[in-house]
Predicted model as a PDB file, atoms N, CA, C, CB and O in Angstrom, pLDDT in the B-factor column:
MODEL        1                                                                  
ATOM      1  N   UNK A   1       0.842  -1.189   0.000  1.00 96.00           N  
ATOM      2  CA  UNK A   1       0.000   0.000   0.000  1.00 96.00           C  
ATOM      3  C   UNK A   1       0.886   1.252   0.000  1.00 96.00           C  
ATOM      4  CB  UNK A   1      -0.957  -0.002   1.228  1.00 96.00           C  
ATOM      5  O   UNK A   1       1.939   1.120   0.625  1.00 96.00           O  
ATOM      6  N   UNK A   2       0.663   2.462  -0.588  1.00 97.00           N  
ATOM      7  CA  UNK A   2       0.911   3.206  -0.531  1.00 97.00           C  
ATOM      8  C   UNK A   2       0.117   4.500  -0.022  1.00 97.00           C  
ATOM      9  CB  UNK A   2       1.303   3.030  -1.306  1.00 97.00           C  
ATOM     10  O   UNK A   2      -1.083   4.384   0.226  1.00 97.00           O  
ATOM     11  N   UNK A   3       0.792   5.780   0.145  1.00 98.00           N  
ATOM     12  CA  UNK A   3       0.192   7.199   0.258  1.00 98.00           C  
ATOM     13  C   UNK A   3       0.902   8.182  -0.130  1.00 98.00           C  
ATOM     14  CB  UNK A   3      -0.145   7.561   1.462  1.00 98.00           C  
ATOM     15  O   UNK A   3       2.111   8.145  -0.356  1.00 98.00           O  
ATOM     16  N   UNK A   4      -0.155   9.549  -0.274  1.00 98.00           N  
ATOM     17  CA  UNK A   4       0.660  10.580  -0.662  1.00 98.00           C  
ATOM     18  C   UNK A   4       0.878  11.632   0.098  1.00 98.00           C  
ATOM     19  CB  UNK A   4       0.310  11.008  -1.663  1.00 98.00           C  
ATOM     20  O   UNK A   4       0.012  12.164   0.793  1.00 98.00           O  
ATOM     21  N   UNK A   5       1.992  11.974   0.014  1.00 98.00           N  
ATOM     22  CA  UNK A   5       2.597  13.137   1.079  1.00 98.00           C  
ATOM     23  C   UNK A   5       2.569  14.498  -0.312  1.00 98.00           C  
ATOM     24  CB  UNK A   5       4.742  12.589   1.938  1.00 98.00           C  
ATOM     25  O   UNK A   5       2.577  14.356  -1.535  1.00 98.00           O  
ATOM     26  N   UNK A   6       2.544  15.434   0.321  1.00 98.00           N  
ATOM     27  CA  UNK A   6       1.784  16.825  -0.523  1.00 98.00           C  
ATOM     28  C   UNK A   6       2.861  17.785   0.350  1.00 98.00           C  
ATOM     29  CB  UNK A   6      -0.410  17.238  -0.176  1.00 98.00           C  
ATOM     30  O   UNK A   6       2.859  17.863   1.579  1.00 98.00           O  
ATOM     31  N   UNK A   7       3.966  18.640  -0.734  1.00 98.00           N  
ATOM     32  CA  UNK A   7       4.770  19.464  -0.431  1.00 98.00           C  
ATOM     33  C   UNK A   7       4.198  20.433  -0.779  1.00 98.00           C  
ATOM     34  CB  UNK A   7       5.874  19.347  -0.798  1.00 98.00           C  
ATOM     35  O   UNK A   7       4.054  20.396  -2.001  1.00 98.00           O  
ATOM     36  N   UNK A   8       3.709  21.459  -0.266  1.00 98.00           N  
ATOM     37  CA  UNK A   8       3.755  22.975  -0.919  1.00 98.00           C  
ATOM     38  C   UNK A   8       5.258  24.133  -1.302  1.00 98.00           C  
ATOM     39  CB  UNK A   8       2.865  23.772   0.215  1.00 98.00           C  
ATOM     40  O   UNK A   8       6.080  24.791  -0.664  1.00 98.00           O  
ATOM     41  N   UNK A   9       4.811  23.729  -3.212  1.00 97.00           N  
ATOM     42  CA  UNK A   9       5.929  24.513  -3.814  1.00 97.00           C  
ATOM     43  C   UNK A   9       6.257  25.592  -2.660  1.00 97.00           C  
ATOM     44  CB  UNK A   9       5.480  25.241  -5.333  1.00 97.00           C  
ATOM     45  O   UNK A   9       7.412  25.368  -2.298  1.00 97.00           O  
ATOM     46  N   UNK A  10       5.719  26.658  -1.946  1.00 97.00           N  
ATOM     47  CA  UNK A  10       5.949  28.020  -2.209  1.00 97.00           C  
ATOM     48  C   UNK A  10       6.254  28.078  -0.722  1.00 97.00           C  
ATOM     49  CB  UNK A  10       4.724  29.009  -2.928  1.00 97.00           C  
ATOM     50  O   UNK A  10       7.202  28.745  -0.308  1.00 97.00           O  
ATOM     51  N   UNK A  11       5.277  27.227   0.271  1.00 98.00           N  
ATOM     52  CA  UNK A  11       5.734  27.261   1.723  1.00 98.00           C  
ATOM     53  C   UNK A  11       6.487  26.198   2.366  1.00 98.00           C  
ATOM     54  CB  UNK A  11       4.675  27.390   2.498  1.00 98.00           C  
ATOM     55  O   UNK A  11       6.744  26.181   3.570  1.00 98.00           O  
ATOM     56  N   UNK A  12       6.833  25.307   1.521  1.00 97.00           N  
ATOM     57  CA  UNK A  12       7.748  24.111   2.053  1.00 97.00           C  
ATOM     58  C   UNK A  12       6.963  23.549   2.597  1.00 97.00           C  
ATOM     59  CB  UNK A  12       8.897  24.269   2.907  1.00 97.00           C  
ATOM     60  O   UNK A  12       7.165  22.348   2.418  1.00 97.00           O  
ATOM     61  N   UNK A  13       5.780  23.789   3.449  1.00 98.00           N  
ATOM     62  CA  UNK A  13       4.931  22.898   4.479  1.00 98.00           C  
ATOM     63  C   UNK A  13       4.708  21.577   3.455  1.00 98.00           C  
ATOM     64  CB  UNK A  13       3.246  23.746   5.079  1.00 98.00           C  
ATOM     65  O   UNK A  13       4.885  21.434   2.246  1.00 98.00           O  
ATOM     66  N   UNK A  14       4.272  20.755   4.439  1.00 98.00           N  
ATOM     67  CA  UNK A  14       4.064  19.317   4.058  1.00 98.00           C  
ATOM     68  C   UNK A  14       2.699  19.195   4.721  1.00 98.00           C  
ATOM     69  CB  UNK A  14       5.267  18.183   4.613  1.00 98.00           C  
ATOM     70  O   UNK A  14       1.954  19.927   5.372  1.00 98.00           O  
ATOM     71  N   UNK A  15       2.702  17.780   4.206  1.00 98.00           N  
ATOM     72  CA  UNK A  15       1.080  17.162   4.958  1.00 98.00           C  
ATOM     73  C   UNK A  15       1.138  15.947   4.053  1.00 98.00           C  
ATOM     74  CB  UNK A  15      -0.732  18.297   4.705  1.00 98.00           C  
ATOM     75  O   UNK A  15       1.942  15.839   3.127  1.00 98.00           O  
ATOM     76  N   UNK A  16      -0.187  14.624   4.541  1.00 98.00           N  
ATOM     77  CA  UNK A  16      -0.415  13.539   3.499  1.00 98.00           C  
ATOM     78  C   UNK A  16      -1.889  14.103   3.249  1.00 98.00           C  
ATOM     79  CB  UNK A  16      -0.248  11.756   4.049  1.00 98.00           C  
ATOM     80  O   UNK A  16      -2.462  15.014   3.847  1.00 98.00           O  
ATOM     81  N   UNK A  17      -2.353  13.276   2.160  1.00 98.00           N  
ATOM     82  CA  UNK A  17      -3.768  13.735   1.415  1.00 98.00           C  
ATOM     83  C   UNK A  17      -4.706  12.434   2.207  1.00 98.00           C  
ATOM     84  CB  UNK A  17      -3.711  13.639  -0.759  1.00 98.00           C  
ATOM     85  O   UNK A  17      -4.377  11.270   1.980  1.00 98.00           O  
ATOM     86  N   UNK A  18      -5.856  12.730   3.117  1.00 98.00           N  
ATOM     87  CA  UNK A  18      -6.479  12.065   4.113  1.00 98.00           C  
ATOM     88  C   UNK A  18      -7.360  11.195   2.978  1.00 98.00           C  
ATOM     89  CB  UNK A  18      -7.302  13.080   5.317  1.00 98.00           C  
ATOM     90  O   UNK A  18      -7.301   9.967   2.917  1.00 98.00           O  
ATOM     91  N   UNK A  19      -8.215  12.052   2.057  1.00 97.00           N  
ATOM     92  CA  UNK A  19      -8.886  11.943   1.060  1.00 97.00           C  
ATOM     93  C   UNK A  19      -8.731  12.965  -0.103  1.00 97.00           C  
ATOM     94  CB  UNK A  19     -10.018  11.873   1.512  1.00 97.00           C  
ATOM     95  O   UNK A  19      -7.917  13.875   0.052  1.00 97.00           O  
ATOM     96  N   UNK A  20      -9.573  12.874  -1.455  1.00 96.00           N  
ATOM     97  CA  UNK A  20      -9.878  13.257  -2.359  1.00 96.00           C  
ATOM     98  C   UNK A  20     -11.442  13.564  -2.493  1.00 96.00           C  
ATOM     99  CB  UNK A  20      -9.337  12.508  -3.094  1.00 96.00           C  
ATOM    100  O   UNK A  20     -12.283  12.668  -2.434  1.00 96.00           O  
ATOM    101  N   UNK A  21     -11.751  14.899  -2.678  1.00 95.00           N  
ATOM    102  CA  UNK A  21     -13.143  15.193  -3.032  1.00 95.00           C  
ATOM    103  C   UNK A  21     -13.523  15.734  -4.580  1.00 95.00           C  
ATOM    104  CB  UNK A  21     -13.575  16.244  -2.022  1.00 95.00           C  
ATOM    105  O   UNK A  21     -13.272  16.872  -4.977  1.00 95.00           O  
ATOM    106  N   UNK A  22     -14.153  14.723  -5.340  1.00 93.00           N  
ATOM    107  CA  UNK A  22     -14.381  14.383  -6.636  1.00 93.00           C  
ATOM    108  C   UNK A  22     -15.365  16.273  -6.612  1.00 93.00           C  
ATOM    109  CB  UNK A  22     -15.402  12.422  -6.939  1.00 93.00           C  
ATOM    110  O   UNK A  22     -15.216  17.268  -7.320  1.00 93.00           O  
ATOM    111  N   UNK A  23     -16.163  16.014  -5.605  1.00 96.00           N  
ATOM    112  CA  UNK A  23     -17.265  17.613  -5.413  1.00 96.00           C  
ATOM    113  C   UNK A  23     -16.247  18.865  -5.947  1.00 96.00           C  
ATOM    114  CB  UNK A  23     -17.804  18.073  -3.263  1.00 96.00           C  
ATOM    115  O   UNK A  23     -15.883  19.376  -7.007  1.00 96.00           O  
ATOM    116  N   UNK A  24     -16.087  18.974  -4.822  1.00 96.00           N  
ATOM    117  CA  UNK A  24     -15.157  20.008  -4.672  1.00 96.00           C  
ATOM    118  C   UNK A  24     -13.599  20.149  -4.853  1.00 96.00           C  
ATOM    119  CB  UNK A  24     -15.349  20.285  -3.628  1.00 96.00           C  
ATOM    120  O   UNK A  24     -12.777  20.812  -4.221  1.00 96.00           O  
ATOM    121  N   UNK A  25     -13.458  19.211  -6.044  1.00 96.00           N  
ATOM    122  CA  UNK A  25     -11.653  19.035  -6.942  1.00 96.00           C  
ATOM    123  C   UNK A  25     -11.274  19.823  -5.890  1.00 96.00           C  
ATOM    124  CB  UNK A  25     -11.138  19.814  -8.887  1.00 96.00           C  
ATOM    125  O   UNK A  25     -11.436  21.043  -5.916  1.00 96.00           O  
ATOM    126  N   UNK A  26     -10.547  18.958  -4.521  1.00 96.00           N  
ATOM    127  CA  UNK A  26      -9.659  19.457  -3.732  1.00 96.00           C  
ATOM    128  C   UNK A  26      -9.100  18.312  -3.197  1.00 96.00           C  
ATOM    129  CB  UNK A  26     -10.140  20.378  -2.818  1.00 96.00           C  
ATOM    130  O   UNK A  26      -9.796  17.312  -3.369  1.00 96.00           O  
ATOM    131  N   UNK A  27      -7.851  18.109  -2.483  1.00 97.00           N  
ATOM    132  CA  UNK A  27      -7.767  17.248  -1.291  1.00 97.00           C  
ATOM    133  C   UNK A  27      -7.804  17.672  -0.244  1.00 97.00           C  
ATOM    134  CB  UNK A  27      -6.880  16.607  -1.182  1.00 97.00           C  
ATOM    135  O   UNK A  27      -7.448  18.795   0.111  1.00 97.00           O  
ATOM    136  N   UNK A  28      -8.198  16.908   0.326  1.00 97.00           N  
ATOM    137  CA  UNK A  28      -8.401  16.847   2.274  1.00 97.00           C  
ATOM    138  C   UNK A  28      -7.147  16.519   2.993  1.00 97.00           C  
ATOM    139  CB  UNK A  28      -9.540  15.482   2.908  1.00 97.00           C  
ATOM    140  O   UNK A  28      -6.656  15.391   2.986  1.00 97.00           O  
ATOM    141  N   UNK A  29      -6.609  17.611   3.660  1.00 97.00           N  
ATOM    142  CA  UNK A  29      -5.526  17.164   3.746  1.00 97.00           C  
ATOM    143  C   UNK A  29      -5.123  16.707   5.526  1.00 97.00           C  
ATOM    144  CB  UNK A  29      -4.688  18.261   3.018  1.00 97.00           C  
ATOM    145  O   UNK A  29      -5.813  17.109   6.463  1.00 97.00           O  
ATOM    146  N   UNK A  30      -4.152  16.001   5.664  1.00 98.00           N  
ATOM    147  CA  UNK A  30      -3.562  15.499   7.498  1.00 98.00           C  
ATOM    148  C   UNK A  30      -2.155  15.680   7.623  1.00 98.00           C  
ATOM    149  CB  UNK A  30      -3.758  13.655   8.000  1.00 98.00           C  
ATOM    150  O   UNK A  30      -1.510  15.600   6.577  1.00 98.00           O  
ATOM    151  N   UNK A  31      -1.659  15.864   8.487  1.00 97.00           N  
ATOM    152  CA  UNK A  31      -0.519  16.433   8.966  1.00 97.00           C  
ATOM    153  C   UNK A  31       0.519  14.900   9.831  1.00 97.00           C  
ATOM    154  CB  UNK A  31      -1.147  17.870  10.132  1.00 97.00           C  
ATOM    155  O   UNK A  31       1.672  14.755  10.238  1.00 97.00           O  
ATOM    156  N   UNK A  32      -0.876  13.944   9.740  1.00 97.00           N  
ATOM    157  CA  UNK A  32      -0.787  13.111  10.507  1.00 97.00           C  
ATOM    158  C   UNK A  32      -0.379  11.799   9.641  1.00 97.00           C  
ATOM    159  CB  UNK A  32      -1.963  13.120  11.280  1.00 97.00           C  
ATOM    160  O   UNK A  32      -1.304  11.230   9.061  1.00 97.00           O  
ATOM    161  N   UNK A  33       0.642  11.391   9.538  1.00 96.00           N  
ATOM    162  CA  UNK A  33       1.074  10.255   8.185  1.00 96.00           C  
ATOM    163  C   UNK A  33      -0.004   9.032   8.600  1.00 96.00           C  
ATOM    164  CB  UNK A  33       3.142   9.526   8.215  1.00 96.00           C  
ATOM    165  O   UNK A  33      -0.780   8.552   7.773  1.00 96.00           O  
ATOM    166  N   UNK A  34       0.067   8.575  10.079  1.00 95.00           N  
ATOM    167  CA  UNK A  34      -1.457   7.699  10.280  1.00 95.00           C  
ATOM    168  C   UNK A  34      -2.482   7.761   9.705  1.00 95.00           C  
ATOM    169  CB  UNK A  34      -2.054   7.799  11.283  1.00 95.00           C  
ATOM    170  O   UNK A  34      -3.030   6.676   9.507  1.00 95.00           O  
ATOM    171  N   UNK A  35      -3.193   9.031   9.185  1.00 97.00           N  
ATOM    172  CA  UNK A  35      -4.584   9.420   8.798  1.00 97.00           C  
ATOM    173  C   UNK A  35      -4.682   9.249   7.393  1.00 97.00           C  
ATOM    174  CB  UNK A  35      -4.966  10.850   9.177  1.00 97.00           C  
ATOM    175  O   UNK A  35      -5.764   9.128   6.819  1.00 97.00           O  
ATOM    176  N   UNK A  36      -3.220   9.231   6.639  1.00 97.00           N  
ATOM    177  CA  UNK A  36      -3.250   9.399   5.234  1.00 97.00           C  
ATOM    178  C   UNK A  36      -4.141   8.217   4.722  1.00 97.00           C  
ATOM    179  CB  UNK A  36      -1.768   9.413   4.605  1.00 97.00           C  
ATOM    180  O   UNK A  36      -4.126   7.083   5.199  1.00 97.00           O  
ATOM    181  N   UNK A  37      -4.808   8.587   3.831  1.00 97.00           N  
ATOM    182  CA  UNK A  37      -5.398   7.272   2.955  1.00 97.00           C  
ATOM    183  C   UNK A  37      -4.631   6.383   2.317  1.00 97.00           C  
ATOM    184  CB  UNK A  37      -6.182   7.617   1.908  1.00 97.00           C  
ATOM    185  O   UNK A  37      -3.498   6.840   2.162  1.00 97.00           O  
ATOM    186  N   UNK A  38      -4.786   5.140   1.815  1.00 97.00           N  
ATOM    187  CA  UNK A  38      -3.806   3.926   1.609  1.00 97.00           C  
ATOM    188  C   UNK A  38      -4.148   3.890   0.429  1.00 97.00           C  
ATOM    189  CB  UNK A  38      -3.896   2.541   2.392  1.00 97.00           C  
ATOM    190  O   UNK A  38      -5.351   4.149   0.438  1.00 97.00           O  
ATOM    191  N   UNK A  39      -3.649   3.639  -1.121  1.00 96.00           N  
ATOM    192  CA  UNK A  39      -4.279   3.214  -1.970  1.00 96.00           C  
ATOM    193  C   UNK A  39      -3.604   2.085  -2.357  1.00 96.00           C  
ATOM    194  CB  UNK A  39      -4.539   4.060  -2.826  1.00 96.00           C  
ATOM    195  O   UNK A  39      -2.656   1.685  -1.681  1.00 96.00           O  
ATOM    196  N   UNK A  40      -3.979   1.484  -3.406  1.00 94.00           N  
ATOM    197  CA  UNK A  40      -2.755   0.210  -4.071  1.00 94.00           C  
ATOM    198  C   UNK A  40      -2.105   1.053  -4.721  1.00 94.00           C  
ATOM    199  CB  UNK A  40      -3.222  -1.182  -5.182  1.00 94.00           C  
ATOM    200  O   UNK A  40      -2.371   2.253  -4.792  1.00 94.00           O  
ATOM    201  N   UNK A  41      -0.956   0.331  -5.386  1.00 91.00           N  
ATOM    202  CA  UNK A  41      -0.131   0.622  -6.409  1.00 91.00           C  
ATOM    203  C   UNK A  41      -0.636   1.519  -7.494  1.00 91.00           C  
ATOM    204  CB  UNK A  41       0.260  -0.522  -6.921  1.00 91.00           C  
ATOM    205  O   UNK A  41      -0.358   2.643  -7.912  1.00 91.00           O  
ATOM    206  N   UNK A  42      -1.904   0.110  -7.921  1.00 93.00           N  
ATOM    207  CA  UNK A  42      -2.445   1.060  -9.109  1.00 93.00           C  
ATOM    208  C   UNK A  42      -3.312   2.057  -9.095  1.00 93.00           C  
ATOM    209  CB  UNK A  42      -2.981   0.456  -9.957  1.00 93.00           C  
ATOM    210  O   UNK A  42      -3.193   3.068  -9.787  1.00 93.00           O  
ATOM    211  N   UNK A  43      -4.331   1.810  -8.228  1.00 94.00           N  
ATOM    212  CA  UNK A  43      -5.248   3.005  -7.796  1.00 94.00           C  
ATOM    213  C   UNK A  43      -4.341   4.367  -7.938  1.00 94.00           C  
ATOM    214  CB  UNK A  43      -5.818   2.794  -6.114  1.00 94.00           C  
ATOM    215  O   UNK A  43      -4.620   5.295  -8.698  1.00 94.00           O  
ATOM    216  N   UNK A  44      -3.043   4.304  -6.941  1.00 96.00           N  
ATOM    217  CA  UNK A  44      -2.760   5.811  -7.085  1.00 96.00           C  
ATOM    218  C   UNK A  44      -2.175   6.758  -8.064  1.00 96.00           C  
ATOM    219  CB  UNK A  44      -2.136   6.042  -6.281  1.00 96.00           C  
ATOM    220  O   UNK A  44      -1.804   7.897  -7.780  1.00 96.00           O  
ATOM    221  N   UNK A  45      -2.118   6.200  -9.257  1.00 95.00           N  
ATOM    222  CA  UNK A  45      -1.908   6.496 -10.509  1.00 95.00           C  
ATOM    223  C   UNK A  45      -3.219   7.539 -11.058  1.00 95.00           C  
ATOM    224  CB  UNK A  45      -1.747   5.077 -11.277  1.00 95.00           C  
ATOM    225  O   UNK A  45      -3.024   8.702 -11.412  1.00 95.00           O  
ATOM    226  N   UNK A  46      -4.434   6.937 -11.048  1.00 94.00           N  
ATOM    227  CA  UNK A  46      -5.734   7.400 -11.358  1.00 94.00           C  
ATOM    228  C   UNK A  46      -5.850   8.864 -10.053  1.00 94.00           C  
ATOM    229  CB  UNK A  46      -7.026   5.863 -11.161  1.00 94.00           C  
ATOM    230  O   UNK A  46      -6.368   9.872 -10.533  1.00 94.00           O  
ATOM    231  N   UNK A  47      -5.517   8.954  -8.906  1.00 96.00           N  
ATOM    232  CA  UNK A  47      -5.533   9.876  -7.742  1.00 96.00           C  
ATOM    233  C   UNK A  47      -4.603  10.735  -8.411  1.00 96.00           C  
ATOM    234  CB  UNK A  47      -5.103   9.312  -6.210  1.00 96.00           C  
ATOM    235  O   UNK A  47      -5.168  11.738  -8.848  1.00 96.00           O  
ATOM    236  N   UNK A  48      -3.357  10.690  -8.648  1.00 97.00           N  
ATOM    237  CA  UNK A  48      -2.394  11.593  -9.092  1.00 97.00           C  
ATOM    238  C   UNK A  48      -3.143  12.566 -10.656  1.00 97.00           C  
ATOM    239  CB  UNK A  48      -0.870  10.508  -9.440  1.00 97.00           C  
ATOM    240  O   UNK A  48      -3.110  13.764 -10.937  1.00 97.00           O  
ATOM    241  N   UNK A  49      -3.592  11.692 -11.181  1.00 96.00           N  
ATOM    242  CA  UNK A  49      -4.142  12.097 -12.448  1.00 96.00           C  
ATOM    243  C   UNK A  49      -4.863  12.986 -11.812  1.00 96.00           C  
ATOM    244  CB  UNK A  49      -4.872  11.111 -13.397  1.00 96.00           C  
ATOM    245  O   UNK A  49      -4.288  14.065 -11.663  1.00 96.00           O  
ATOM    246  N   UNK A  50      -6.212  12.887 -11.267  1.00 96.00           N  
ATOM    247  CA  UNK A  50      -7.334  13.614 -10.245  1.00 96.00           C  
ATOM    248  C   UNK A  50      -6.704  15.024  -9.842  1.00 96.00           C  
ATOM    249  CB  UNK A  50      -7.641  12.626  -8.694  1.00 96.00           C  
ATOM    250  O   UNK A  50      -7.054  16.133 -10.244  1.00 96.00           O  
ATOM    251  N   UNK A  51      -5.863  14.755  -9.101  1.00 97.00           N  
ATOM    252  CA  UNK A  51      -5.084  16.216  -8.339  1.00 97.00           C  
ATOM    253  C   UNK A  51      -4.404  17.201  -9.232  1.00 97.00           C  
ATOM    254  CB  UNK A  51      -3.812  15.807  -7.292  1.00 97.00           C  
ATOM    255  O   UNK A  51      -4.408  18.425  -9.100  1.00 97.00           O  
ATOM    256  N   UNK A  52      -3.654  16.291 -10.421  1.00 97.00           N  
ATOM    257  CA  UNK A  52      -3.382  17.281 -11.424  1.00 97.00           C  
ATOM    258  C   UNK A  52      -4.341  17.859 -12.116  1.00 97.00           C  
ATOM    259  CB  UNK A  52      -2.649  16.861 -12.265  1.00 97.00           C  
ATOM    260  O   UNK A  52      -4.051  18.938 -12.634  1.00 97.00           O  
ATOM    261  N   UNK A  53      -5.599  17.365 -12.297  1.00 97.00           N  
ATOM    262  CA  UNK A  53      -6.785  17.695 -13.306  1.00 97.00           C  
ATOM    263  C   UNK A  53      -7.518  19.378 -12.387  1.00 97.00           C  
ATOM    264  CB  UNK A  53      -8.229  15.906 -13.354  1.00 97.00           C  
ATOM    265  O   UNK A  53      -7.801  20.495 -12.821  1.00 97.00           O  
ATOM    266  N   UNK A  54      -7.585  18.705 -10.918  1.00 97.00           N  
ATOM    267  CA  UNK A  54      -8.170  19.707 -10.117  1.00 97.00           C  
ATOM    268  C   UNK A  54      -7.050  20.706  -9.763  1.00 97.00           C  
ATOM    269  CB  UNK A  54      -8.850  19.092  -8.858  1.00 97.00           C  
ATOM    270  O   UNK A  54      -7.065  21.310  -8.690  1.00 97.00           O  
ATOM    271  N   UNK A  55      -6.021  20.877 -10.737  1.00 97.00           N  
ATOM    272  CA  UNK A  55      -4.680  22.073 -10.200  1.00 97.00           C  
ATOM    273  C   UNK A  55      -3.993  21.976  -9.161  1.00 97.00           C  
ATOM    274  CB  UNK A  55      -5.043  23.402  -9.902  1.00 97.00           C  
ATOM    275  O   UNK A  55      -3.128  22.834  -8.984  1.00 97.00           O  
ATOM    276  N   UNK A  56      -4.128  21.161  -8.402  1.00 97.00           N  
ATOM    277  CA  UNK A  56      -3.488  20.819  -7.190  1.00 97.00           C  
ATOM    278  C   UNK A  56      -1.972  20.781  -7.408  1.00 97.00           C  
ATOM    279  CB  UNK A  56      -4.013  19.493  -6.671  1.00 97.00           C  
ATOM    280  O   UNK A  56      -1.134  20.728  -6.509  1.00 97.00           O  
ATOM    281  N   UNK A  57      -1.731  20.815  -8.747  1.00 96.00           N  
ATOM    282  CA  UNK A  57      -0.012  20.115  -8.906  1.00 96.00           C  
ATOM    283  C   UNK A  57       0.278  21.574  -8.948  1.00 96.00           C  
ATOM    284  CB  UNK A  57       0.656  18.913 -10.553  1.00 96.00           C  
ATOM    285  O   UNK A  57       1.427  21.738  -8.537  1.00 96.00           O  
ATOM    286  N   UNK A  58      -0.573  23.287  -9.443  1.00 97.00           N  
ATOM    287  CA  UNK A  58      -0.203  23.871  -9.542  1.00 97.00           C  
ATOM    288  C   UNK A  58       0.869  24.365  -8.281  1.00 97.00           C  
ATOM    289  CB  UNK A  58      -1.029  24.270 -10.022  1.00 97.00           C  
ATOM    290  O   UNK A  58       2.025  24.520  -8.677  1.00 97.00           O  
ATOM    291  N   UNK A  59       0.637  24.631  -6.820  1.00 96.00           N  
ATOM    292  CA  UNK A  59       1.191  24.923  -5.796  1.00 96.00           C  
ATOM    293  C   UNK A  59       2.005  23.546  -5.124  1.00 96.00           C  
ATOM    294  CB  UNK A  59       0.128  25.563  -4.995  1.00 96.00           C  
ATOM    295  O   UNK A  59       3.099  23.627  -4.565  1.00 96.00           O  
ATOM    296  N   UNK A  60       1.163  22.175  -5.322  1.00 98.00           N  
ATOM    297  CA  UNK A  60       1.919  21.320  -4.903  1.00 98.00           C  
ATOM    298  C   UNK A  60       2.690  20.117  -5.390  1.00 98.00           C  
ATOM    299  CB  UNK A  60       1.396  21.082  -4.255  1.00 98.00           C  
ATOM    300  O   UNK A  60       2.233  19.664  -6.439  1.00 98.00           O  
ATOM    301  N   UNK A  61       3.726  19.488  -4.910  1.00 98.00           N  
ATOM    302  CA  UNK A  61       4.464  18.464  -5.526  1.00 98.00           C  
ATOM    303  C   UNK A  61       3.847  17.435  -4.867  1.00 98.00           C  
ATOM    304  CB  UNK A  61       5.978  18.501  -5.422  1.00 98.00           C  
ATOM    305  O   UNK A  61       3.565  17.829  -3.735  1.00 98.00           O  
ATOM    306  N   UNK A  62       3.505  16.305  -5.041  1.00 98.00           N  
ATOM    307  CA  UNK A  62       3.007  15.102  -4.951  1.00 98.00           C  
ATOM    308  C   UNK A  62       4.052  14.128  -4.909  1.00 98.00           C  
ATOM    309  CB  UNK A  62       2.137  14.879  -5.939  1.00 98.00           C  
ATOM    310  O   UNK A  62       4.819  14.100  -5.871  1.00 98.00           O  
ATOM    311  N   UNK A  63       4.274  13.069  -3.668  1.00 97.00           N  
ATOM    312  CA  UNK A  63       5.016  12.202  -3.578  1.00 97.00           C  
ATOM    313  C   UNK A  63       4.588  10.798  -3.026  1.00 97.00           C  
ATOM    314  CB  UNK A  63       5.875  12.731  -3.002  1.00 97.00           C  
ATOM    315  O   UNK A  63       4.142  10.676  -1.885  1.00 97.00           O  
ATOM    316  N   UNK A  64       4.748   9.706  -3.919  1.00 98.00           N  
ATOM    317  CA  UNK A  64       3.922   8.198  -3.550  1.00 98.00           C  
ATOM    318  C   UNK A  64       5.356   7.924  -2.442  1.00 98.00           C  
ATOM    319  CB  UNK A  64       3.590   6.648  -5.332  1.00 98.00           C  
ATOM    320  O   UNK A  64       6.545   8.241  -2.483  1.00 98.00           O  
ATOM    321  N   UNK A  65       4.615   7.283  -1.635  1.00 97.00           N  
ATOM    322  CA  UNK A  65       5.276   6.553  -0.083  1.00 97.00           C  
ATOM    323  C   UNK A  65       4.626   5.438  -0.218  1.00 97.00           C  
ATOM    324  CB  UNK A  65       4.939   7.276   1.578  1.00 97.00           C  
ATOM    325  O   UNK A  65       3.439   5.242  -0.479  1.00 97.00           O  
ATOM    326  N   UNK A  66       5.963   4.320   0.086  1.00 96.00           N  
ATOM    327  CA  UNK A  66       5.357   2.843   0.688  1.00 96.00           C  
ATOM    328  C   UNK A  66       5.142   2.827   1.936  1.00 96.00           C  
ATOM    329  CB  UNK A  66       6.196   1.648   0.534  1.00 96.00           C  
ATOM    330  O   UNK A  66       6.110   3.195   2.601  1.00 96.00           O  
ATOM    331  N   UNK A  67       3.769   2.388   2.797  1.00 94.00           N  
ATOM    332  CA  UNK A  67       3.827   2.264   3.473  1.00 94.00           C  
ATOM    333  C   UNK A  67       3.583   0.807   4.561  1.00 94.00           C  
ATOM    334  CB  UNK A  67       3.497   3.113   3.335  1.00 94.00           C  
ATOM    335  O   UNK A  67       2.547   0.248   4.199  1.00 94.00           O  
ATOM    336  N   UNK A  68       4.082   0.245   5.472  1.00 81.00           N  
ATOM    337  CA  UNK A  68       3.878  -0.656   5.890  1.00 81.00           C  
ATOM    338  C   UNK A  68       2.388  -1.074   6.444  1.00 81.00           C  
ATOM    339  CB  UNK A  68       4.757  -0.645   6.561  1.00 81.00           C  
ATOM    340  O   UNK A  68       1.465  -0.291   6.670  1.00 81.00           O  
ATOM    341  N   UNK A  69       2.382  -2.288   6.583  1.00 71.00           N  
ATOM    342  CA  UNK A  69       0.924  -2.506   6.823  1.00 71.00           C  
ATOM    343  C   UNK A  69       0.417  -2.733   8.129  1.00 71.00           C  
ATOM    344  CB  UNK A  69       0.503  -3.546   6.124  1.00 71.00           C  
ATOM    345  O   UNK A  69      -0.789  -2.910   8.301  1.00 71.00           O  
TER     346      UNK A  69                                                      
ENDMDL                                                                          
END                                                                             
């Protein structure tokens, strides 16, 4: 399983993405690497696509993490 950790280009801050809201093209974001959502491998391919579509890549860099189970 994996997750994504979310750098902001401009403030360095970090966070992982808790969820994705299809509504309101945003992510939900946690500070808390526990809270992050898990996807598979492949799922998070289709999520990355999502965040770039909703501009999200504009301010932030997106990074897949393995995480243990």
């Amino acid at each position: 399983m994996v997750i994504i950790k979310w750098t902001n280009k401009y403030s360095n801050e970090t966070g992982y993405v808790a969820s994705i809201s299809t509504k309101n093209e945003c992510f939900i974001n946690t500070f808390e690497q526990s809270e992050a959502k898990r996807y598979s491998e492949k799922s998070v391919k289709g999520m990355l696509t999502k965040l770039e579509a909703f501009h999200e890549t504009d301010d932030n860099d997106f990074e897949v993490i393995t995480v243990e189970e």
